[in-house]
ROTIMAR-654402 format. One record per atom (N, C-alpha, C): residue in three letters; x, y, z. Coordinates in steps of 0.1 Angstrom, whole numbers, plus 5000, padded with zeros to 4 digits. Layout:
ALAXYZ/...
***
This chain:
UNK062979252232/UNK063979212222/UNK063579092215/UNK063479072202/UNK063078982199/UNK064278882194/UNK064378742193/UNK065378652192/UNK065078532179/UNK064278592170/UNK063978542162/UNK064578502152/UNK065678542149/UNK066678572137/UNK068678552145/UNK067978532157/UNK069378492163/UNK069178372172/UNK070678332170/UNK070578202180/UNK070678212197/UNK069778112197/UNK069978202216/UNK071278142219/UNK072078082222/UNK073578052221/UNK073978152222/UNK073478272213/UNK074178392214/UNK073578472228/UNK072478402237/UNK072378482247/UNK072878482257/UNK073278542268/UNK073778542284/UNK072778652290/UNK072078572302/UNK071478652312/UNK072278732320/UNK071678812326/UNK072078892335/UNK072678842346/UNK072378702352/UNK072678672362/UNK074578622358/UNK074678572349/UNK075878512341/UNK076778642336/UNK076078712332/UNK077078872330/UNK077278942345/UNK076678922354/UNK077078962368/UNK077778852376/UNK077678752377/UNK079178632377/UNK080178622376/UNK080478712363/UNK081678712352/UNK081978862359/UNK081378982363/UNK081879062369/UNK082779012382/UNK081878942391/UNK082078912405/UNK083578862405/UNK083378752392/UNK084878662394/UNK086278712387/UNK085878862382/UNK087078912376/UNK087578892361/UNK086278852356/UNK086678762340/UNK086378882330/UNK087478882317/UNK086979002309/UNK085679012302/UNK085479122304/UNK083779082297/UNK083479272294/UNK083079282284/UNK082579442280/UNK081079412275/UNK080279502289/UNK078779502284/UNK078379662282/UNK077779632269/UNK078179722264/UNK076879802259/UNK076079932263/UNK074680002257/UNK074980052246/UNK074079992235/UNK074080072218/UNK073680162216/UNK072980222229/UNK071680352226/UNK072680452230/UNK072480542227/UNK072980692221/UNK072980772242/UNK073780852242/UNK074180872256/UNK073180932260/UNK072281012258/UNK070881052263/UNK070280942272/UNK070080832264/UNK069180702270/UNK070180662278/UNK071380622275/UNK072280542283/UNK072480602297/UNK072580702298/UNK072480792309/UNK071380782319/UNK070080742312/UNK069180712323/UNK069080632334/UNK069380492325/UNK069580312336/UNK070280342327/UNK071480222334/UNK072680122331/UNK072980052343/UNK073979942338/UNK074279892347/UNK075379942351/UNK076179912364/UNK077379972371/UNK078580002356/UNK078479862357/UNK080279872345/UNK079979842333/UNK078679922326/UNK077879902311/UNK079080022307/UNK079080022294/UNK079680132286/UNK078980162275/UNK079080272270/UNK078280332260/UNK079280302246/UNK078680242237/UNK079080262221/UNK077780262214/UNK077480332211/UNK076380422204/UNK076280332190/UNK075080252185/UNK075080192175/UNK075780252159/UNK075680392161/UNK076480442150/UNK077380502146/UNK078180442160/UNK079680482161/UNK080080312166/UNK079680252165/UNK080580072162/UNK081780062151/UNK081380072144/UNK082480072134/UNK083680192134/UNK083280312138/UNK084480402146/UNK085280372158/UNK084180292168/UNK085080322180/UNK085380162183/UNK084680092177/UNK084579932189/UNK085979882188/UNK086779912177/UNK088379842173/UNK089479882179/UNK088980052184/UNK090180132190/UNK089780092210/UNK088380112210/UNK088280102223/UNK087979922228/UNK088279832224/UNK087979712226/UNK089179642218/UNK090379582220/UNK091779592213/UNK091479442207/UNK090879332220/UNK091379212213/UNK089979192209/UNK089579092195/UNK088879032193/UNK088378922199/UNK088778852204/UNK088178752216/UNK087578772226/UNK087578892230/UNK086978932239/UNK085778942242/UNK084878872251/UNK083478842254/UNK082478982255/UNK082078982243/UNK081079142247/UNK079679102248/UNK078579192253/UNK077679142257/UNK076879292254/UNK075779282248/UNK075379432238/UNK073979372245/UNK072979552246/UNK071779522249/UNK071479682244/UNK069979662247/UNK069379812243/UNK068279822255/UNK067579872255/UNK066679912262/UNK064879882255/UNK064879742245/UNK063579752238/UNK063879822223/UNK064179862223/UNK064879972208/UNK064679912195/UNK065379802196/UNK065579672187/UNK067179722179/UNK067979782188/UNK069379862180/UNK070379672185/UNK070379652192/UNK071079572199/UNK071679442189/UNK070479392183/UNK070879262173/UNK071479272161/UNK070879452153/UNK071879502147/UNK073779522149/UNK073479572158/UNK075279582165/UNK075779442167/UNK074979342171/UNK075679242172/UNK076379192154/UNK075479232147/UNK076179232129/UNK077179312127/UNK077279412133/UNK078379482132/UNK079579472142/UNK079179422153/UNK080379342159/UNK080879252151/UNK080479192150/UNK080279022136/UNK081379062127/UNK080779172122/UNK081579212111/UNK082879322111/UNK083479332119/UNK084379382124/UNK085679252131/UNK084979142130/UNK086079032133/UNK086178982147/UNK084879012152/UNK084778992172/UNK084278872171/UNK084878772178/UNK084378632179/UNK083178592190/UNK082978692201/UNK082578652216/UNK081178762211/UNK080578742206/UNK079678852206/UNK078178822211/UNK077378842224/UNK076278792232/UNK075278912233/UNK074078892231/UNK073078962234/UNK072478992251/UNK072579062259/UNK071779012271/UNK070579032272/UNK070278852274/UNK068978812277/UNK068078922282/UNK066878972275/UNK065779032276/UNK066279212280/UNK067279232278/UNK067979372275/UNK067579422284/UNK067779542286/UNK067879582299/UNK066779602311/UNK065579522306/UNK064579452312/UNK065079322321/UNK066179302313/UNK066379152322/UNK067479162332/UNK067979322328/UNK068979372346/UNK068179382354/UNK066779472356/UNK066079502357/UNK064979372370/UNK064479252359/UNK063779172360/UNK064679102373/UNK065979122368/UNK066579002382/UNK066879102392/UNK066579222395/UNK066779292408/UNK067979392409/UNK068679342401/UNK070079432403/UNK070079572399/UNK070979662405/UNK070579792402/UNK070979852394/UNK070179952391/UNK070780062376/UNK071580192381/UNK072380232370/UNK072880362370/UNK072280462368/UNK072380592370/UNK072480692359/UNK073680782356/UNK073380852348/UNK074981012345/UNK075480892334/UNK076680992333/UNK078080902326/UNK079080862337/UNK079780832336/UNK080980782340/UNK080680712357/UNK079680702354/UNK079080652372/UNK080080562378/UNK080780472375/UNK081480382383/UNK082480442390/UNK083180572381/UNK084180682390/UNK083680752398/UNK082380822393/UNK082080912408/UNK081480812418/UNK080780702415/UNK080380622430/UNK081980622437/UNK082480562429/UNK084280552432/UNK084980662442/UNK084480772435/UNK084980932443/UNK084280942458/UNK082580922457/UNK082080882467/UNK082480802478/UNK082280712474/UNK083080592482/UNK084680662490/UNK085680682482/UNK086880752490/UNK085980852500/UNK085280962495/UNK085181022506/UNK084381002523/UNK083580862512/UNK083180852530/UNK083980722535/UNK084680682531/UNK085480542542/UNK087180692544/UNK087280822539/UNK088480832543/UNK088180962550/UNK087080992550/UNK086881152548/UNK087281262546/UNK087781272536/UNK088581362531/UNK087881552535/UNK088781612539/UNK088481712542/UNK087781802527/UNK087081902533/UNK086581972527/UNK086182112528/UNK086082252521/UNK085582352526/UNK084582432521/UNK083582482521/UNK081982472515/UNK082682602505/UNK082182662497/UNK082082782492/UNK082082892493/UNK081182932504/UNK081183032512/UNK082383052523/UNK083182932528/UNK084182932537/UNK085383002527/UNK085482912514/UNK086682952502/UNK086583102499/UNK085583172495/UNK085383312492/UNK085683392505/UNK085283322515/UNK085583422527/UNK087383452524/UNK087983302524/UNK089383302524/UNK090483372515/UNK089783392502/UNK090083462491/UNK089783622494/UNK088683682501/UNK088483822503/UNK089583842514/UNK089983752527/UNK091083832534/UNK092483782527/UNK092783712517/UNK093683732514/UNK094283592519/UNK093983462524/UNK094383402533/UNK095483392524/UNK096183272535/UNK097283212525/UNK097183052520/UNK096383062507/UNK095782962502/UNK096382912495/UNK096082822485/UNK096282782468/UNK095082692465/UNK094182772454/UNK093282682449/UNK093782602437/UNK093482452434/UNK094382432426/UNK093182352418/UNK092782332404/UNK092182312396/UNK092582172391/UNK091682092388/UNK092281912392/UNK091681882379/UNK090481982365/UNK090581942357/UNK091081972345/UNK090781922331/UNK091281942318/UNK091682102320/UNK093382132311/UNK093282272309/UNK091882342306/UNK091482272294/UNK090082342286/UNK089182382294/UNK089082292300/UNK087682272313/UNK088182412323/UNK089282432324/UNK089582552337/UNK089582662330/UNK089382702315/UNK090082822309/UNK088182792303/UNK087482752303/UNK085982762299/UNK084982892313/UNK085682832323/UNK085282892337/UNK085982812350/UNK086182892361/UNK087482842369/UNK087182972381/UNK087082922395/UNK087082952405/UNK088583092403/UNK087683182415/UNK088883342411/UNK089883252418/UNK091383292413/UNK092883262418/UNK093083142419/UNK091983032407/UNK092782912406/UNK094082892399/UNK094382802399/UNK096082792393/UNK095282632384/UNK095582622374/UNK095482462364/UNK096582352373/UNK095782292378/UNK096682102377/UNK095982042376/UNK095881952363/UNK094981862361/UNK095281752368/UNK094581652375/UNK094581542384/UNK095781482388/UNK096081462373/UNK097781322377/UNK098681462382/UNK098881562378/UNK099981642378/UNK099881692393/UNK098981702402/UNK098781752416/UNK099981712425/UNK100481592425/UNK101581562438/UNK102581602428/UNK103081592418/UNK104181662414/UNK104281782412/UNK103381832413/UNK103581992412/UNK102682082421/UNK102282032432/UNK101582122445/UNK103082172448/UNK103782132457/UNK105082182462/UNK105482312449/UNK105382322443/UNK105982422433/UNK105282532437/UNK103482522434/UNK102182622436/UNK102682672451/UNK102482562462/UNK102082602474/UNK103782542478/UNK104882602480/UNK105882552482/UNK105782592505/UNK105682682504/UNK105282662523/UNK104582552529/UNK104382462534/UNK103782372541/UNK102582482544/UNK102482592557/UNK101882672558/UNK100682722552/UNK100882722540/UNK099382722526/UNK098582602530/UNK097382632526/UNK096382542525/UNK095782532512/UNK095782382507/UNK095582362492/UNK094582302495/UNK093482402484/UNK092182382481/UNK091982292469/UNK091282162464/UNK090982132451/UNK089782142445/UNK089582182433/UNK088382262429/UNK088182182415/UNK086982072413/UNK086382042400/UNK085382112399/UNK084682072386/UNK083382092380/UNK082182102393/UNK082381942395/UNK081781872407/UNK082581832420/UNK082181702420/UNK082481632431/UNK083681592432/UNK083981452424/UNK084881352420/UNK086081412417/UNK086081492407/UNK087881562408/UNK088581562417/UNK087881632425/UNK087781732435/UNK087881642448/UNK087481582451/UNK087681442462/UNK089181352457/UNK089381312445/UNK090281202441/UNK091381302446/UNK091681442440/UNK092681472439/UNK093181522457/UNK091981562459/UNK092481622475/UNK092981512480/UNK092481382482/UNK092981272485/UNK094181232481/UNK094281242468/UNK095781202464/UNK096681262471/UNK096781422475/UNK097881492482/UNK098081442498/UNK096681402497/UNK096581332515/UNK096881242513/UNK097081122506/UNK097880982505/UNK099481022502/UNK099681092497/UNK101081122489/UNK101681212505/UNK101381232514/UNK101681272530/UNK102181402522/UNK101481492515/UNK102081582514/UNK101981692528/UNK102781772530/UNK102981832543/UNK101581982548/UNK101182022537/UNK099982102532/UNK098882102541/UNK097982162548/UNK096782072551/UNK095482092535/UNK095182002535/UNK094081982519/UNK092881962520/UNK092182032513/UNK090582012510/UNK090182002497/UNK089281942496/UNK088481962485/UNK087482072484/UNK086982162471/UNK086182222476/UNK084482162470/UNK083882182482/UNK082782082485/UNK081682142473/UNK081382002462/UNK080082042454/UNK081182082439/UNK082282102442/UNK083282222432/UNK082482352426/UNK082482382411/UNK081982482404/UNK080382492408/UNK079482382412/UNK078482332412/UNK077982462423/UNK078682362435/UNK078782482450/UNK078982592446/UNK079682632440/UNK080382762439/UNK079182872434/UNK078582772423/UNK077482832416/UNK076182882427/UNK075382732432/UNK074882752438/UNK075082862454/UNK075982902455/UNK076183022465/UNK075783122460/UNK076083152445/UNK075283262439/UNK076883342440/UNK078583252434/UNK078883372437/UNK079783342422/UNK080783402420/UNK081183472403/UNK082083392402/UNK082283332391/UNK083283242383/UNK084183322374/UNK085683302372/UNK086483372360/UNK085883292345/UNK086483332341/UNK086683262322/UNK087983312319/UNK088083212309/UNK089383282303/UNK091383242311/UNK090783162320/UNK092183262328/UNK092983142324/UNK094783182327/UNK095483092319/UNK096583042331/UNK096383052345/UNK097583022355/UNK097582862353/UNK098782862347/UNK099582702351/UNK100982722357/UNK100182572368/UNK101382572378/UNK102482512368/UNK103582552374/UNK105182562370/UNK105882412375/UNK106582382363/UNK107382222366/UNK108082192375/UNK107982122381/UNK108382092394/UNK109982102393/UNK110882132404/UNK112082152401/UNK113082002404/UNK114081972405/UNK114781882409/UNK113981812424/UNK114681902432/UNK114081792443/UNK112781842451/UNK111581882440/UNK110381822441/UNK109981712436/UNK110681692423/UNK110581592415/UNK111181482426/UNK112181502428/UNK112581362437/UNK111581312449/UNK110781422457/UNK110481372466/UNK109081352466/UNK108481382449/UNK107081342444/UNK107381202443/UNK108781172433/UNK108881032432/UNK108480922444/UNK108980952449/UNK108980882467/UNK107680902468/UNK107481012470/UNK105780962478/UNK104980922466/UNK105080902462/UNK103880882445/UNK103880762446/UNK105280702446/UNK105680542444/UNK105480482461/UNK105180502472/UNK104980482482/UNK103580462480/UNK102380562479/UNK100980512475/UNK101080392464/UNK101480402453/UNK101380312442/UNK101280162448/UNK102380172453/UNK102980072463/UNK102179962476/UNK101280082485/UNK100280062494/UNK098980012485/UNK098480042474/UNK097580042464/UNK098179872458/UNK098979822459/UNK099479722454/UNK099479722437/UNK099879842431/UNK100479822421/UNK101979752412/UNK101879692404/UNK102679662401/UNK103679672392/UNK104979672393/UNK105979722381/UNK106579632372/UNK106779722362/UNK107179652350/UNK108379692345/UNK109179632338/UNK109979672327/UNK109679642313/UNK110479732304/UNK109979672290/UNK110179532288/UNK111179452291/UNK110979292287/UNK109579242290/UNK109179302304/UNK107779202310/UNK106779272301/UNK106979422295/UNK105679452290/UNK105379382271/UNK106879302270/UNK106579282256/UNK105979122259/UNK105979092273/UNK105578942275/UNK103878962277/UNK103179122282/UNK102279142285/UNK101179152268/UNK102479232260/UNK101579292249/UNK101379122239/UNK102379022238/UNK102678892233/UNK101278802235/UNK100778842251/UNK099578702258/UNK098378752246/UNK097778662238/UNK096778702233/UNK095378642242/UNK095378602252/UNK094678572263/UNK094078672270/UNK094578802271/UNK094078892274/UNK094179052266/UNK093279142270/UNK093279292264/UNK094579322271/UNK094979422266/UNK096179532273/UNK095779622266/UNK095279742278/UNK095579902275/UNK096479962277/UNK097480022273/UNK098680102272/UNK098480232274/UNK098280362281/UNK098580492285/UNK099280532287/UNK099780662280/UNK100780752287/UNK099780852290/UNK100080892307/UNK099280932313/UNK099381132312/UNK100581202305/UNK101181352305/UNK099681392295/UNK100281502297/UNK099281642291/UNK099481612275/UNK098381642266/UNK098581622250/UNK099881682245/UNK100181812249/UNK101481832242/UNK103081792244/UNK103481732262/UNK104281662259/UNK104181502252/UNK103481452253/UNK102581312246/UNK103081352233/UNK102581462226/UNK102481492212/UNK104581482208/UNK105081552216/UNK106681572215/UNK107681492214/UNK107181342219/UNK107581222223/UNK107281142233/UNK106480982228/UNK106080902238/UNK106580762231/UNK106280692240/UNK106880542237/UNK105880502226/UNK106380412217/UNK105480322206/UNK104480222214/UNK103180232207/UNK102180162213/UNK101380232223/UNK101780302229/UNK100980422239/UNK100080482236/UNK098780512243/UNK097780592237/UNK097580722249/UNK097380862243/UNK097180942256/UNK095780922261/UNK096380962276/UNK095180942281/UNK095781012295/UNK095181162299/UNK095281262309/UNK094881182320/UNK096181122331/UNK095981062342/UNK094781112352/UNK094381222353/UNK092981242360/UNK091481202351/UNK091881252340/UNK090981172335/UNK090181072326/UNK092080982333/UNK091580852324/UNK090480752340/UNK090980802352/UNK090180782364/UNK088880802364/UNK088480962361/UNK087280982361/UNK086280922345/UNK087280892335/UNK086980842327/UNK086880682321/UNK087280602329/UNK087780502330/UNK086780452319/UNK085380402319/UNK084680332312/UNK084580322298/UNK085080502294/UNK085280522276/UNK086880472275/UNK087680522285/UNK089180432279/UNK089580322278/UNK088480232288/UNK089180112287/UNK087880032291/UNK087379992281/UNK085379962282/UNK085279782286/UNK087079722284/UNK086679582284/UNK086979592307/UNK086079512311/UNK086179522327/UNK087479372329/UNK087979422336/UNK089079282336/UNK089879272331/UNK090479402323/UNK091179382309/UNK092579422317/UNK093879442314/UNK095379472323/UNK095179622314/UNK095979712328/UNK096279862316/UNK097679822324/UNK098279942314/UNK099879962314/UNK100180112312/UNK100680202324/UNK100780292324/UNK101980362325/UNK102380452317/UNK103780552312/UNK103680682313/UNK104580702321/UNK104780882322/UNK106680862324/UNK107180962318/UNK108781002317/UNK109181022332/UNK108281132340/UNK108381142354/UNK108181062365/UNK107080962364/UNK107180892375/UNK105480912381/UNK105681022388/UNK104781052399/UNK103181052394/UNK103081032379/UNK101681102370/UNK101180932373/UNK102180832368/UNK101480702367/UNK101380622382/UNK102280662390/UNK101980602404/UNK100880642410/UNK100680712409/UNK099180782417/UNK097880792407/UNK098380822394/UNK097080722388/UNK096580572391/UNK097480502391/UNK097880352392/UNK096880322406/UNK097480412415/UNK097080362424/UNK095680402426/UNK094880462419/UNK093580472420/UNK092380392410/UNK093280362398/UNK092780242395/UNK093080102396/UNK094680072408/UNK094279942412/UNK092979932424/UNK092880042429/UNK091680092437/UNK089680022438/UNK089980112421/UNK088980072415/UNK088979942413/UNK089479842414/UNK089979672406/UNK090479632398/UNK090979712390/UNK091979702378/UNK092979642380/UNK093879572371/UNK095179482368/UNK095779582365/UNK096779662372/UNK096879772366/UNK098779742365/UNK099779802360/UNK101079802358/UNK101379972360/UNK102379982364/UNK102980082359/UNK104580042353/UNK104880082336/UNK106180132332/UNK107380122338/UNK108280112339/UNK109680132351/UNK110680082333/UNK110880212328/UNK112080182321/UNK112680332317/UNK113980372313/UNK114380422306/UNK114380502290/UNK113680572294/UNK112280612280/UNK114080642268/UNK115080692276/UNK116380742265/UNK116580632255/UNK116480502261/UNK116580372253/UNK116280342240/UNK114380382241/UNK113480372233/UNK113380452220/UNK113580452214/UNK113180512198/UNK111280572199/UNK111280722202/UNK109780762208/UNK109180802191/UNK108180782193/UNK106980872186/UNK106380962186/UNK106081072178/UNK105281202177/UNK104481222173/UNK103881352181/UNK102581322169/UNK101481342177/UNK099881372179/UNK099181372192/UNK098181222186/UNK097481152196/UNK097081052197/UNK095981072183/UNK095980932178/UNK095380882164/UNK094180812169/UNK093180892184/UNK091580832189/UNK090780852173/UNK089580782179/UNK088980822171/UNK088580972168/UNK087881042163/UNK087181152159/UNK086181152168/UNK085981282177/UNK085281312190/UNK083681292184/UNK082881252187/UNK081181272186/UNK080481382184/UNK079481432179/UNK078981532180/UNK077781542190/UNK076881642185/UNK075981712197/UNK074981532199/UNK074781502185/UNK073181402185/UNK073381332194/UNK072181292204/UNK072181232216/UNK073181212223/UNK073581362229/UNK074581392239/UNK073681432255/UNK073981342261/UNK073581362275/UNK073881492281/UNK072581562287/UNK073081682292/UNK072281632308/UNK072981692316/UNK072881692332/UNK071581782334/UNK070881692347/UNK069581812346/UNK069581942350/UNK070882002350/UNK070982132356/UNK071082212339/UNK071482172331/UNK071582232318/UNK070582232312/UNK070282382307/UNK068982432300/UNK067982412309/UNK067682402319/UNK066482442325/UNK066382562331/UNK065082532335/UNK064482712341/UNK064582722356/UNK065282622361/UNK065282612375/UNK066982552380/UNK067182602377/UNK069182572377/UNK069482532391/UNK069282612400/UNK069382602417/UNK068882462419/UNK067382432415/UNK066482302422/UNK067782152409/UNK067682192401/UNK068382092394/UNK069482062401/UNK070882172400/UNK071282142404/UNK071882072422/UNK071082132427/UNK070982022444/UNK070281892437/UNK069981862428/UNK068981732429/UNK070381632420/UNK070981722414/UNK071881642410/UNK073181602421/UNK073081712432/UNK074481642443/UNK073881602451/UNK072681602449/UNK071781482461/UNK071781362457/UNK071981302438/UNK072181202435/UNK073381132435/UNK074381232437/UNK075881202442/UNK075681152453/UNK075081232460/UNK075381162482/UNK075280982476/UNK073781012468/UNK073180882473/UNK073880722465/UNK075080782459/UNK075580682453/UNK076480542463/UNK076880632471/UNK077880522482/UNK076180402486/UNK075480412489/UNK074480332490/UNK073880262478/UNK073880292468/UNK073980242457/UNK075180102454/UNK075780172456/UNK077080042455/UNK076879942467/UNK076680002480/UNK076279852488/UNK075079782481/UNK074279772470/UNK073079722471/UNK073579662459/UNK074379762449/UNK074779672436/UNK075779542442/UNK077179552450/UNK077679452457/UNK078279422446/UNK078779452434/UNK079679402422/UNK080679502421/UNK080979602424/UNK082179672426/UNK083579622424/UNK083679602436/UNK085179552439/UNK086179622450/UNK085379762445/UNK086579892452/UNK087379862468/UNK088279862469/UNK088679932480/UNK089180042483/UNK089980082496/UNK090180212498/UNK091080242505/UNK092480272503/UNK093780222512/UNK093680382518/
***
């Protein structure tokens, strides 16, 4: 990286950007390079803004201008540029890090790869300090040919389950599982399977029903579509089962257990008075979510709110909310969506709130979320199981890079996670 045209004032080493992690202080470090590269190394809590999407995304996804950001590349020479375009967008805190990602590198500390790595190490982590149960692929299909008395229940994006989706899944996307298992699987008697792509869904969510003491016994299914694949056995498309709104006193007794984890997780509640003392502090970021599906979001949500699907604003955490240290504030009408979100990213280390007001009060807004405009294909990270000629070997080498992440995090030591 060369520093010729900048003042080093404007530098922070790596040792100083991992400090500022340790001690909880806001700080967004942030890769310019296009998600292909970014995906190779990073560091734990780097986030991707793509040098030619700064001026799209850095205003929506980075709220307050003060806020200490720290841009690097990989050698590229993209990084000093973006710092002009940070510049020029009104960001006061704007730092290069020293010797770019040679100088994470140079001081020993460890790198990432994938996207969203901080959540699946995260997903990892739950599963081995809690062990969450699990049942391989081959066990699931057995159970589906006699007919057991199951419920597989699908923990991601509608989209994602109606693209391809395990036979006789039912859609609940993540936040929606404790309030609406009891509806799917109303017998204690059933055993509720959860089924992602991969891993991480699929672990958070089974866990959530096992934190939330739901009465069920739960698994995750082990590897999700991945496993499923590699057994060599058949996936639906197309299919459209969603589970049904929880009735009265499911709803009540989601409430309770939802807010009981939230609770153990040491989240904390708000009312609107405290949230307009939260949005007032210009000392710190505030992210605001309402955690429901795009269409009730779209029908009426509070002012100020941005959507963001409570499963996968978790698995997503680093694109929604890129500054580390920053407070979120989370809303859902029901209750149950933001408690058990909440409590997985006060988990992760987050300053997290949940909501506690009377949405009838509020004067709501319509409309579906005003994000930016989604990215296209150019340097889109693809997983090494996509497009190759050896699908099977890729993909074990990719859940072999999952195992290996809970060890990763003992060596990085900047986390934070715990695990109630």
């Amino acid at each position: 990286m060369s520093t010729s045209t900048l003042d080093r004032t404007r530098l922070l080493s790596a040792a100083a950007v991992r400090a500022a992690l340790l001690a909880g202080d806001e700080i967004a470090l942030v890769d310019v390079r296009e998600e292909q590269a970014f995906a190779l190394a990073h560091p734990l809590f780097a986030v991707q803004i793509p040098l030619s999407r700064i001026a799209i995304e850095a205003g929506w996804r980075i709220p307050r201008v003060e806020t200490p950001i720290v841009l690097y590349d990989d050698g590229e020479g993209q990084a000093e540029a973006a710092t002009r375009r940070f510049d020029a967008l009104g960001f006061t805190q704007v730092y290069l890090l020293d010797g770019g990602l040679d100088g994470w590198r140079d001081a020993g500390y460890e790198l990432f790869q994938d996207v969203n790595s901080a959540a699946k190490a995260f997903g990892e982590l739950v599963e081995y300090r809690r062990h969450t149960g699990a049942l391989c692929a081959e066990e699931v299909q057995a159970l589906i040919r006699e007919k057991a008395d199951i419920a597989i229940l699908d923990a991601r994006r509608f989209d994602e389950y109606q693209t391809m989706s395990i036979p006789t899944a039912t859609s609940v996307p993540g936040a929606e599982l404790v309030l609406r298992a009891r509806a799917v699987a109303p017998d204690p008697d059933t055993a509720i399977i959860v089924n992602c792509a991969g891993r991480t869904r699929s672990i958070i969510g089974a866990q959530s029903l096992v934190n939330a003491g739901i009465p069920n016994r739960v698994y995750a299914l082990e590897n999700g579509a991945i496993g499923w694949a590699l057994a060599g056995q058949q996936l639906e498309t197309g299919q459209r089962r969603v589970a049904p709104d929880a009735g009265p006193d499911d709803l009540a007794e989601a409430r309770v257990r939802a807010r009981d984890v939230a609770y153990r997780a040491g989240v904390k509640r708000i009312g609107w008075t405290d949230l307009a003392w939260l949005r007032a502090d210009e000392r710190r970021s505030l992210y605001q979510f309402d955690v429901r599906q795009p269409a009730p979001f779209a029908a009426g949500h509070l002012p100020g709110f941005h959507n963001a699907q409570g499963g996968q604003l978790v698995q997503e955490i680093d694109h929604y909310a890129p500054v580390r240290g920053a407070r979120i504030v989370l809303a859902d009408d029901a209750g149950p969506r933001a408690d058990m979100t909440a409590s997985w990213l006060a988990q992760m280390g987050w300053d997290v709130f949940v909501l506690d007001t009377d949405w009838a009060a509020h004067p709501l807004e319509t409309g579906h979320d005003a994000a930016p405009p989604p990215r296209g294909p150019e340097g889109r990270y693809k997983r090494p199981y996509e497009g190759t000629g050896h699908k099977a070997d890729a993909m074990q080498a990719y859940l072999d890079w999952e195992y290996g992440l809970v060890d990763q995090l003992a060596r990085d030591d900047t986390h934070g996670f715990t695990i109630i």
